[in-house]
N, C-alpha and C positions, 0 to 999 in steps of 0.2 A: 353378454347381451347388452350389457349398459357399458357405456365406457367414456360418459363425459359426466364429471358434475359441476351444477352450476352453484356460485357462491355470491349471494344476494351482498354488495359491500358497502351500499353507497350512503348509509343513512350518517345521520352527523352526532351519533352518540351521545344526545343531550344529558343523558342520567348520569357521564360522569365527568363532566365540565367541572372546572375546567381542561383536567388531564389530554381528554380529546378537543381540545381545540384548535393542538396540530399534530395530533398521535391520531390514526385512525385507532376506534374500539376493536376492530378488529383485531392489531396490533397489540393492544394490550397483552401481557406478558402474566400466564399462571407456572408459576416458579421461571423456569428460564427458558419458555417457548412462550409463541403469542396465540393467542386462538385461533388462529387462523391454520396456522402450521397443523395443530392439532385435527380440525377437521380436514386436511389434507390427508394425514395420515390417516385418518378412517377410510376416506375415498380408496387410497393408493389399498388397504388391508384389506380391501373388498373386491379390489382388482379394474380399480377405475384409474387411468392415466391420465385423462383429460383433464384439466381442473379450469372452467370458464368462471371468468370473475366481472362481476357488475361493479364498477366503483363509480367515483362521484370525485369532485372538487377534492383538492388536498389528499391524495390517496394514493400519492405515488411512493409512498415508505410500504408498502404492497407489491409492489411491483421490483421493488428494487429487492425487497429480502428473497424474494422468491427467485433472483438471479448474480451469477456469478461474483463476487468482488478480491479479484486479483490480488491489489494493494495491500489486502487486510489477511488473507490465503497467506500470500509471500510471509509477511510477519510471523505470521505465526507458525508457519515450518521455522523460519530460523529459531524459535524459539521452543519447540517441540511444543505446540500448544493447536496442533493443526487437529486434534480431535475434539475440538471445542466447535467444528462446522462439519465434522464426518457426515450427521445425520442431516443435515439442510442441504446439503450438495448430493448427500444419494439422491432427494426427493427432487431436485434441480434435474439431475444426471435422466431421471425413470419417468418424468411426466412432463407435460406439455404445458404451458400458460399462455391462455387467449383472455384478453380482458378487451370490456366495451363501457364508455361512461352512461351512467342513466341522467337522462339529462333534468327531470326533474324530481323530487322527492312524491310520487302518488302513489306511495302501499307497493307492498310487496309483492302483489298481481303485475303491478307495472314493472319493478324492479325483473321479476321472471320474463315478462313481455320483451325487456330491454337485450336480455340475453339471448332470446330466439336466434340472432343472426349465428350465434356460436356453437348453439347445439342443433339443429338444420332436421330433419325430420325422423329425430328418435327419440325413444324415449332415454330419460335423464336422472340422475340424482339431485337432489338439494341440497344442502347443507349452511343452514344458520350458523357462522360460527361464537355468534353468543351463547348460543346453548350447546355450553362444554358434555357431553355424553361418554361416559365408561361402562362398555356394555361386559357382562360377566362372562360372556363363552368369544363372541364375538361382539364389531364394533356393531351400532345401529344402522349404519348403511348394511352393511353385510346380511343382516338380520331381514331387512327391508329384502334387499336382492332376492333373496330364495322364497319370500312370498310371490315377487314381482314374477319368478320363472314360473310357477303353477298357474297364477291368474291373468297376466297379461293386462295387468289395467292400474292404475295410478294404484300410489300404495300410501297410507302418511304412517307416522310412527306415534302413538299415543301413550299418555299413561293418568292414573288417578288422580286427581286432585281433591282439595278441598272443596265443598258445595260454595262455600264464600269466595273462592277464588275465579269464578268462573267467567267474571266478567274482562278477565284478564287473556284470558285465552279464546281460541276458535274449541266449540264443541261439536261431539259426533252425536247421535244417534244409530243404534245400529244393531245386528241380532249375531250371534256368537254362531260361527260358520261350523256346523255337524258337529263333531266332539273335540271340538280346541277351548281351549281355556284362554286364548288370547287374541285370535282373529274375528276381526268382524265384517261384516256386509255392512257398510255404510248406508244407509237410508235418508241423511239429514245431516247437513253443519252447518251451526250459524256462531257467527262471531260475536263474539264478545257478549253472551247472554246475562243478564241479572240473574242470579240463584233461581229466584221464582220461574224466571222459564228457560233454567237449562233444562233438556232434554236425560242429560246425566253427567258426570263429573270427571269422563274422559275427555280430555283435552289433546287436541295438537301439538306435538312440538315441530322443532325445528329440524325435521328429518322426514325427506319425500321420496318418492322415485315417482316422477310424471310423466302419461303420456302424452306425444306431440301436439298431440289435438288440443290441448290446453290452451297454445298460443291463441287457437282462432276463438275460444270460449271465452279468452280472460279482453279479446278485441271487443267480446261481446256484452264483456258486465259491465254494469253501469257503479259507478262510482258511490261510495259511503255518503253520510250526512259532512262528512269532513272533504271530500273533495279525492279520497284516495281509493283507491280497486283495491280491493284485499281477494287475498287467493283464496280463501276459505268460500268466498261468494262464488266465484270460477268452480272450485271442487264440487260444490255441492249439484254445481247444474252437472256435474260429471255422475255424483252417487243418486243423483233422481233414475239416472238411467243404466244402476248399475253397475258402474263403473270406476267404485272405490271400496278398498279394502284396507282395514284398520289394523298395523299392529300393536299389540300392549308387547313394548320390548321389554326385554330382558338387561336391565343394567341401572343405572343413577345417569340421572339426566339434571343441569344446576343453572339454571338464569342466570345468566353473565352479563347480561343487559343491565343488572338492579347490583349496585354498588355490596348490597348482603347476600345472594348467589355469587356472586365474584369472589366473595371473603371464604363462602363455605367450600368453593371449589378448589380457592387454593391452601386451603387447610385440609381439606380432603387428601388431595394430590400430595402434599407435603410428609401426612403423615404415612400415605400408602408408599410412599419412594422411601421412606424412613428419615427425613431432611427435620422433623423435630426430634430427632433423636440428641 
């Protein structure tokens, strides 16, 4: 039932300049894949082929790893070294890439806005790929999916935070749906609250499935103190009316945006592949 997701790409990754100043963060590399690849693969392990991508200025090292390169192919059969691209070329061979540039930088609402021509009137996946995700049974989109089959209506992916951290993220409000221990009835999100008036210390990450209706909601919110639409303002006119459903996934979720979630992610990954060994 879902089968495009969309990958918000365009931002200029200022937290880690100068590295990105002609590397998209995107691109950036946790042991020997770039973030990107990574939430491809969630997409593709959930059973999503479509992968639409929002990029921006300088963002064509995106577009290029994500398709063929012969020259480098050749090489490396001469060399018996051709299973160093086995896995990038299945993900080439099994899914589709449609990319659109966002033409200006206003929040993430607009970044999703920019994507509408690619995902056309169904509902979609999201996927941050700064926020590296390793979900324990399944991936986070996957996890997302099988709520989105029973309730039909936006889905986002949540988990705890710290009370002081709250200003960092989009917060829910919401009531624990009959006898689950992790789904919620959305009632309320606002972005970026001070501690004193979060609602509670479940926070948004970077994992959605939205419905279409979104594009005409987020034409409809009005912009931040800073000039940008943020989606979390677009969701909440969706959960006023019902129409969002919170999951606390099940896995490790790590800020790859912040130079110290990068470090923990790829120390994570390292030791789980056994590479500090």
């Amino acid at each position: 039932m879902i089968t495009k997701c969309l990958f918000p790409a365009a931002g200029f990754g200022t937290r880690f300049l100068p590295a990105t100043k002609a590397v998209p963060k995107e691109m950036l590399p946790i042991l020997n894949k770039p973030l990107l690849q990574y939430g491809v693969e969630e997409a593709l392990d959930a059973g999503i082929y479509n992968m639409a991508i929002v990029t921006g200025k300088g963002k064509r090292a995106i577009e290029d790893h994500f398709d063929n390169v012969y020259e480098l192919e050749m090489q490396l059969q001469e060399s018996n070294k051709e299973h160093y691209l086995k896995k990038i070329n299945q993900i080439i061979q099994n899914s589709t890439f449609t990319y659109v540039r966002q033409k200006r930088m206003l929040g993430l609402g607009d970044a999703i806005l920019s994507g509408g021509a690619l995902i056309g009137n169904h509902s979609f996946a999201v996927i941050l790929a700064d926020d590296f995700c390793d979900g324990y049974e399944s991936g986070v989109i996957s996890q997302l999916v099988e709520v989105y089959k029973k309730y039909k209506c936006s889905i986002v992916a949540i988990e705890e935070i710290p009370l002081n951290q709250t200003s960092n993220y989009g917060i829910i409000e919401g009531d624990l749906i009959g006898n689950t221990r992790n789904t919620y009835q959305v009632t309320q999100m606002i972005e970026k609250p001070d501690e004193k008036k979060a609602p509670s210390n479940l926070a948004i990450i970077g994992r959605y499935i939205l419905t279409p209706d979104i594009f005409e909601v987020i034409k409809n919110t009005q912009p931040d103190k800073n000039g940008e639409i943020q989606l979390t303002d677009a969701l909440n006119f969706q959960a006023k009316q019902g129409k969002v459903i919170a999951l606390k996934f099940k896995g490790l979720r790590f800020d790859c945006g912040s130079v110290r979630g990068y470090l923990k992610a790829t120390n994570y990954l390292a030791r789980k592949k056994g590479f500090d060994r």
